[in-house]
C-alpha positions in Angstrom: -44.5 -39.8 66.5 -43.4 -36.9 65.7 -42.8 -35.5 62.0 -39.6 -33.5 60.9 -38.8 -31.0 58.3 -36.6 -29.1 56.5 -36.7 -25.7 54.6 -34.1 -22.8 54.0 -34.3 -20.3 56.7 -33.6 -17.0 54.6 -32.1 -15.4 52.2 -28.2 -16.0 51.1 -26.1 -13.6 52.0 -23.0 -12.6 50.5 -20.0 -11.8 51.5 -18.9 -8.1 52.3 -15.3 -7.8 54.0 -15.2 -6.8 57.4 -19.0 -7.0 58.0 -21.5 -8.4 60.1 -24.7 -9.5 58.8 -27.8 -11.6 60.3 -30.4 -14.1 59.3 -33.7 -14.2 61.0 -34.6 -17.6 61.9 -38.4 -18.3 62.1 -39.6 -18.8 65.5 -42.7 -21.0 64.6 -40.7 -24.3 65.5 -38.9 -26.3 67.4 -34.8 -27.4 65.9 -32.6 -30.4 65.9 -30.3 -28.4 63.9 -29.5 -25.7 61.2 -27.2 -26.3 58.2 -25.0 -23.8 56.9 -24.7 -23.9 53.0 -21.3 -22.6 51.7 -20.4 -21.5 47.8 -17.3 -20.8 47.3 -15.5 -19.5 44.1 -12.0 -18.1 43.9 -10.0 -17.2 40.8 -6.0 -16.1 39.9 -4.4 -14.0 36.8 -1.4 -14.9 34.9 1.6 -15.6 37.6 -0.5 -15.7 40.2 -1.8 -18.5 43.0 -4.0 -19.1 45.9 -2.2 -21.4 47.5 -1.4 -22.9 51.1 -5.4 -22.5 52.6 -5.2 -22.9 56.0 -6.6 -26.1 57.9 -10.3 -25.8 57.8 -10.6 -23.2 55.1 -12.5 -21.4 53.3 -14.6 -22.0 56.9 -11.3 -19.1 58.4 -13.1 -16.4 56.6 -15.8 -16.4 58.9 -14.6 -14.7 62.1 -17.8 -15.2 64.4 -21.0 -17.1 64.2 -23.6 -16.4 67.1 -27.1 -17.6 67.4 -28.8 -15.1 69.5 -32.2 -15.7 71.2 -34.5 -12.6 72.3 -31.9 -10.1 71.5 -29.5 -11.0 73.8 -29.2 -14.8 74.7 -26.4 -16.0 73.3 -26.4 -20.2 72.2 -23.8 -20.3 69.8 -20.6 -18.7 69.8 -17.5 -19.6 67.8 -15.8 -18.8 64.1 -16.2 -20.8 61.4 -12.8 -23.0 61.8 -14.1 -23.8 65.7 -17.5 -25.2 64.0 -15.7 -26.6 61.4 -13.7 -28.8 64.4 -17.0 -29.0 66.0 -18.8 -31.1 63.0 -15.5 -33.0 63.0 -15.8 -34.5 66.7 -20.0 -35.1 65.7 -19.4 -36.3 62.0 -16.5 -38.3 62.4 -14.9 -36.6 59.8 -12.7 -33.8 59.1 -13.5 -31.8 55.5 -10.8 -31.9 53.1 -9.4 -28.4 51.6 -7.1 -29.6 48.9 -9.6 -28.6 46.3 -9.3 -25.0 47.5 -5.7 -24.5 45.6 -5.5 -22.8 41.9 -1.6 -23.4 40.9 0.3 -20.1 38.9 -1.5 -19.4 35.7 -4.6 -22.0 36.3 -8.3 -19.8 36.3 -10.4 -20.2 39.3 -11.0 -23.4 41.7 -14.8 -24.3 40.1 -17.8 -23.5 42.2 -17.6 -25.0 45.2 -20.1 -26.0 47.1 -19.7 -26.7 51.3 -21.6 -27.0 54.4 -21.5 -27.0 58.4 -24.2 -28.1 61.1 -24.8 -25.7 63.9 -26.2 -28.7 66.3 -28.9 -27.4 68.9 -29.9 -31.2 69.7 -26.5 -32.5 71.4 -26.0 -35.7 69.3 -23.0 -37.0 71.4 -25.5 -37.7 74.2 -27.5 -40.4 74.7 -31.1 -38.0 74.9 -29.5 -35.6 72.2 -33.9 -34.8 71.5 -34.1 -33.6 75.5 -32.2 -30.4 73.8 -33.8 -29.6 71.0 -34.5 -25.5 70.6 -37.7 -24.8 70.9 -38.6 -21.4 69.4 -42.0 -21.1 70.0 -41.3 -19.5 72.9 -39.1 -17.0 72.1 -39.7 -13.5 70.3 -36.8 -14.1 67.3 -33.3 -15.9 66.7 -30.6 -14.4 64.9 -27.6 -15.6 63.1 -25.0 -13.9 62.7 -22.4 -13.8 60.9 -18.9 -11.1 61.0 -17.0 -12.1 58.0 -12.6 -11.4 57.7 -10.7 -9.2 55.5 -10.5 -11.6 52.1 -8.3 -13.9 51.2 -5.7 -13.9 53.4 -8.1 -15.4 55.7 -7.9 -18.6 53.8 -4.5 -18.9 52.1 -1.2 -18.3 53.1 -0.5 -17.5 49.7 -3.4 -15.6 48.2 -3.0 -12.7 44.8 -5.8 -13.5 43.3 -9.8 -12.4 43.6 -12.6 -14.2 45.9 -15.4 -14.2 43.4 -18.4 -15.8 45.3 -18.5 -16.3 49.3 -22.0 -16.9 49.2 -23.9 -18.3 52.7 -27.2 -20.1 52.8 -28.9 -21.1 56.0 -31.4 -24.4 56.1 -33.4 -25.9 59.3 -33.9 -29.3 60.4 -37.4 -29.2 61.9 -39.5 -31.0 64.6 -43.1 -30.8 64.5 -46.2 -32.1 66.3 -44.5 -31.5 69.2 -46.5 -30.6 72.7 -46.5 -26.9 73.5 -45.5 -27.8 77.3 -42.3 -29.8 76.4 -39.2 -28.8 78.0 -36.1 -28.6 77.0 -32.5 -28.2 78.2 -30.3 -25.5 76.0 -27.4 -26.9 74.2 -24.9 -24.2 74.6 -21.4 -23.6 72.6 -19.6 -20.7 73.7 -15.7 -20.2 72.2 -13.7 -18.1 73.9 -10.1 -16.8 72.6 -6.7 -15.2 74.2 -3.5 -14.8 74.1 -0.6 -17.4 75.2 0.2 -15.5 78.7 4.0 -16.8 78.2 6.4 -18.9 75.8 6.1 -21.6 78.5 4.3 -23.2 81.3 3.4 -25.4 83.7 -0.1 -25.9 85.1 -1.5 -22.6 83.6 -4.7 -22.1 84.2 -7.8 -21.5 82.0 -10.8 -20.6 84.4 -14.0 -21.4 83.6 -17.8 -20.5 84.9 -19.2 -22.5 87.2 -23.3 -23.3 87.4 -23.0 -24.9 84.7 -23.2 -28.7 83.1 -20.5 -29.3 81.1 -19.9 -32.1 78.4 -16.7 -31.0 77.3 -14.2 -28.6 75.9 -12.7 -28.5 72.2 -9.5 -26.7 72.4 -7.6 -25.4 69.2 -4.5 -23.3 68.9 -3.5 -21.0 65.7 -1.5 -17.6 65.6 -2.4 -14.4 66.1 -4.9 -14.2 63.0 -6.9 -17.1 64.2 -5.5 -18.3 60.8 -2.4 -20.8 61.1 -2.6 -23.9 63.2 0.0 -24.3 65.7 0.8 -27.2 68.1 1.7 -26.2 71.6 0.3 -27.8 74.3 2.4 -31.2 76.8 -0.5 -32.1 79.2 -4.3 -31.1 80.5 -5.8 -31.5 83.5 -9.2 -30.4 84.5 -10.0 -29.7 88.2 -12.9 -29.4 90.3 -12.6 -27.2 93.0 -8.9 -26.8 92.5 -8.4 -30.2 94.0 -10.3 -33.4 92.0 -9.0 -34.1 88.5 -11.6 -34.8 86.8 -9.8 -35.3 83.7 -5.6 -35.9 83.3 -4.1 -36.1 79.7 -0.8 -36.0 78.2 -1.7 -34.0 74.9 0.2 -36.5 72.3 -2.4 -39.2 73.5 -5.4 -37.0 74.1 -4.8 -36.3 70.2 -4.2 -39.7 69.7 -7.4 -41.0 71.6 -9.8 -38.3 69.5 -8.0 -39.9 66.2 -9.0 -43.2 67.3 -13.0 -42.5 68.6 -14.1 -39.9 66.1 -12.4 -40.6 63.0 -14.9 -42.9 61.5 -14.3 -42.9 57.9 -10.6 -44.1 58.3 -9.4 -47.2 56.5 -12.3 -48.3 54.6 -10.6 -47.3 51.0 -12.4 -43.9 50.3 -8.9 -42.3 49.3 -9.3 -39.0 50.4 -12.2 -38.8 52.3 -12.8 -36.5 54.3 -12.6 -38.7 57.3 -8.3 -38.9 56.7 -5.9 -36.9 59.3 -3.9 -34.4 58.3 0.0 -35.4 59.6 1.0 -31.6 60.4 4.4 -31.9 62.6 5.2 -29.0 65.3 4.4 -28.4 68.4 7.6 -29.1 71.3 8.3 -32.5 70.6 8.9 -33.7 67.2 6.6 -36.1 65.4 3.9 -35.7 68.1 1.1 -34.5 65.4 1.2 -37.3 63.2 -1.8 -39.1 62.4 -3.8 -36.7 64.1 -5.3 -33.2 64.1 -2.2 -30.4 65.0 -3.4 -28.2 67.3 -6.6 -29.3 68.1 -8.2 -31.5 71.5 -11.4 -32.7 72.6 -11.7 -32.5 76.4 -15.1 -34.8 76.5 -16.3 -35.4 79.8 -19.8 -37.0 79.2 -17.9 -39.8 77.1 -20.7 -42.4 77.8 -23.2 -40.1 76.2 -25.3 -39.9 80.0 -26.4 -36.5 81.4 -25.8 -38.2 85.1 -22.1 -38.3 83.7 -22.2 -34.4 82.9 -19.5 -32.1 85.0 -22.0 -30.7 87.3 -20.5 -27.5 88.6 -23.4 -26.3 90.2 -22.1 -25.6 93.6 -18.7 -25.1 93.0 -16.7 -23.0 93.6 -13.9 -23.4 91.0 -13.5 -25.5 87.5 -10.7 -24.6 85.8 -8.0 -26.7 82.7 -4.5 -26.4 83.4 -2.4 -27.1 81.2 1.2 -27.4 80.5 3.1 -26.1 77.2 5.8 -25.1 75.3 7.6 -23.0 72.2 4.4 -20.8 72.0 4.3 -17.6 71.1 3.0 -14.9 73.0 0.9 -13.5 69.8 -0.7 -17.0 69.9 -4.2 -17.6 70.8 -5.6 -20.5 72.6 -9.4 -20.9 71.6 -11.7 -22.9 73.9 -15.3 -23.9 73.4 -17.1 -25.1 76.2 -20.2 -28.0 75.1 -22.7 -27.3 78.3 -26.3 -27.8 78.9 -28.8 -25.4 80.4 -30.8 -26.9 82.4 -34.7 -27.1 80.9 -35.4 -23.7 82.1 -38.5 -22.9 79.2 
């Protein structure tokens, strides 16, 4: 049986407006997963607030996070509210941000202290160990990290001072492990773009094919990437421009999500972090509540099997169409494809 362990990767890094930085992740194991540690201090002066944070802040400061292998293999991309969503559909739990608020005249929100998992092992399959990363056999890994303005990447409200923004990566290790094993590559790739019109029907979001795909999370916000909004009627993915594969209304794809991966629900925590938010918008009124606004899990490989994966290999087309309304041109549509790679190392 094999052992596992844990240590932090590097350094912490601070934050620096407008940057990008890296960690170096050591390539003398194989990973389940890495941890990203968060402290977070904010503060106001007299008549002042930091107030309305945005849904998954502090996390919206954080405008990319990559893991790159060998330079130029990219496993992870997204920003830190797509992880954020990305922990909830694993974790069955969506982080709270109420805590993030300092009221007019109050003195800074306490050092707070958060954290995201970057998964590499796929936990929402039934083999999630069959993608572990093995880094033996690659030259280095990078994170990195490009951080926002300030701020105004986490309140809607914000006059006062970000005093720590402090990030700290950690491993979860697997040793003992055969220098022959094989693996297949978890990939997470989030790409972003505009709303091509104020409404639609069955417009299309193309994807690449030769892949595996075990879903898509899909999450809409305004122009900054900052603001949720709620857009979207109905989704259909097609193989091949013909088979649906998969056909949802959006109000009960948001609905369904609510129901499978909100684990920590009704079972008297108060606020845990497990509770929905009940943001209204979107076309039709009342369509949010009791769910995440604005944000959809797509899942294909629902019974966890890679035989149930949306082979594309082959194909010459796989695209999600969707229908919406009421959306602004300036707003973006941000979809992260979950695939595998097949065990190629």
């Amino acid at each position: 049986m094999a052992r596992d362990f844990r240590r932090q990767a590097d350094a912490a890094m601070d934050f620096v407006a407008a940057s990008s930085r890296s960690f170096d992740i050591p390539t003398d194991s194989v990973y389940d997963h890495l941890l990203l540690g968060l402290e977070y201090q904010s503060s106001v002066g007299v008549g002042q607030d930091n107030s309305g944070p945005f849904d998954a802040a502090p996390w919206t400061l954080i405008k990319r996070i990559e893991l790159v292998a060998n330079g130029s293999d990219t496993i992870k991309s997204y920003d830190g509210a797509m992880l954020h969503a990305l922990n909830y559909f694993d974790d069955m739990g969506y982080s709270p941000t109420e805590d993030l608020v300092i009221t007019v005249d109050s003195t800074n929100t306490g050092n707070i202290r958060l954290q995201l998992q970057l998964d590499l092992a796929s936990r929402d399959m039934n083999e999630p160990q069959t993608t572990y990363l093995d880094a033996r056999k690659l030259t280095n890994i990078e994170l990195r990290i490009t951080f926002g303005a300030g701020l105004a990447d986490i309140y809607t409200t914000a006059q006062g001072a970000l005093d720590t923004f402090r990030l700290t990566p950690y491993t979860h290790e697997i040793l003992d492990l055969a220098t022959e094993s094989r693996f297949s590559v978890n990939e997470e790739i989030m790409t972003q773009e505009s709303f091509p019109a104020n409404t639609r029907t069955d417009g299309r979001f193309k994807q690449n094919v030769a892949n595996f795909y075990r879903g898509w999370v899909i999450e809409t916000r305004d122009q900054n990437a900052r603001a949720v909004v709620d857009r979207f009627l109905k989704f259909t993915v097609k193989e091949n421009g013909t088979f649906s594969r998969r056909v949802w209304e959006a109000d009960q794809l948001k609905i369904y999500a609510s129901r499978m991966y909100q684990g920590l629900v009704g079972i008297g925590l108060g606020s845990a972090p497990g509770l929905p938010t009940t943001a209204t918008g979107g076309p039709t009124a009342g369509r949010s509540g009791g769910s995440r606004s604005g944000l959809y899990y797509l899942n294909i490989a629902e019974d966890g099997s890679a035989e149930s994966l949306l082979n594309s290999v082959g194909l010459s087309d796989v695209s999600i169409y969707a229908d919406w309304n009421g959306a602004n041109v300036t707003d973006v549509v941000r979809i992260c494809s979950r695939r595998w790679v097949p065990n190629v190392r």
